[in-house]
C-alpha positions, 0 to 999 in steps of 0.5 A: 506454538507461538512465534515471535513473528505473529503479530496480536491482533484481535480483529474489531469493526473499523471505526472509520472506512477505508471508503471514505478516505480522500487521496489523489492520483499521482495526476493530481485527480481525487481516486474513489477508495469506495470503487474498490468495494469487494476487491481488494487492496495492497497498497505500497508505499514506493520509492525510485531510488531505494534497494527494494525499488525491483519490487515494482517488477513484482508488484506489476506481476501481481496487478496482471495476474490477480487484476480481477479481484485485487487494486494494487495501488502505488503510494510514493513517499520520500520520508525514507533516505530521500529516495523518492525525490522526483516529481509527479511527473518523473515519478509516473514516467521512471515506473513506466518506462523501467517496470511497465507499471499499469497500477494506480499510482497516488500523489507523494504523501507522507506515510508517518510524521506530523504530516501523515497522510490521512490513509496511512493514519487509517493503515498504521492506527488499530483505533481507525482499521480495528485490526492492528497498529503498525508503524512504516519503517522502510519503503515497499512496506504493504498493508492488504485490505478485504473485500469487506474494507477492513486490514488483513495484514501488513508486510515489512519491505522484505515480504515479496509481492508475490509472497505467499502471506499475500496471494493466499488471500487472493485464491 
């Protein structure tokens, strides 16, 4: 039966790695995608101020439970209404102090635009992943990486992180 949620996707061999792709922590500190080989890795665009901000509570919950075999890495943008507009700093201590966040975090980026950040080009572009071409249209939208380093899935901001379309993989 064809749904018109099924997402087409014929899987092909990334044109580029995920591995190679260059991004900072939220501390400013260069993070090494390829570390994560053979886990893998959800990464969320997040935002402070944005209805869907409760889903750090899950997101943690998630990094607890499958922290052995799944990177949970937080990305924050403020392309979305304005709702990510702190600092580095104030963004670090609101995840920390409101949702006890212990998950990586990345420096603000821009996750589409002229300014797109070269993770999100790799996420969004079927010509770079070889999986899928997707555009992010809210905060909270989640692209899951294998353990091999190519796209699974991604998720609209409404997919919770403990949703059953993404722990499947996990078990």
């Amino acid at each position: 039966m064809f749904s018109i949620f099924n997402k087409s996707m014929s899987q092909t061999s990334p044109t580029e790695s995920i591995y190679d792709i260059k991004i900072n922590s939220l501390a400013g500190q260069p993070i090494n995608l390829s570390d994560y080989k053979g886990k893998y890795i959800l990464f969320v665009n997040v935002a402070s101020k944005c209805g869907f901000t409760g889903q750090y509570e899950d997101l943690q919950k998630l990094h607890d439970k499958y922290q052995d075999k799944l990177m949970i890495i937080g990305v924050p943008c403020n392309q979305f209404g304005n709702q990510e507009p702190g600092t580095a700093k104030e963004i670090e201590s609101f995840c920390q102090v409101n949702y006890g966040v212990s998950f990586l975090m990345t420096e603000k980026v821009d996750v589409k635009g002229k300014d797109q950040h070269p993770l999100y080009q790799w996420l969004t572009d079927q010509a770079k992943n070889g999986q899928s071409s997707s555009t992010v249209k809210w905060n909270f939208q989640k692209y899951l990486i294998g353990t091999n380093g190519h796209l699974i899935d991604y998720y609209f901001s409404i997919t919770n992180p403990m949703s059953d379309k993404i722990t499947k993989h996990l078990l």
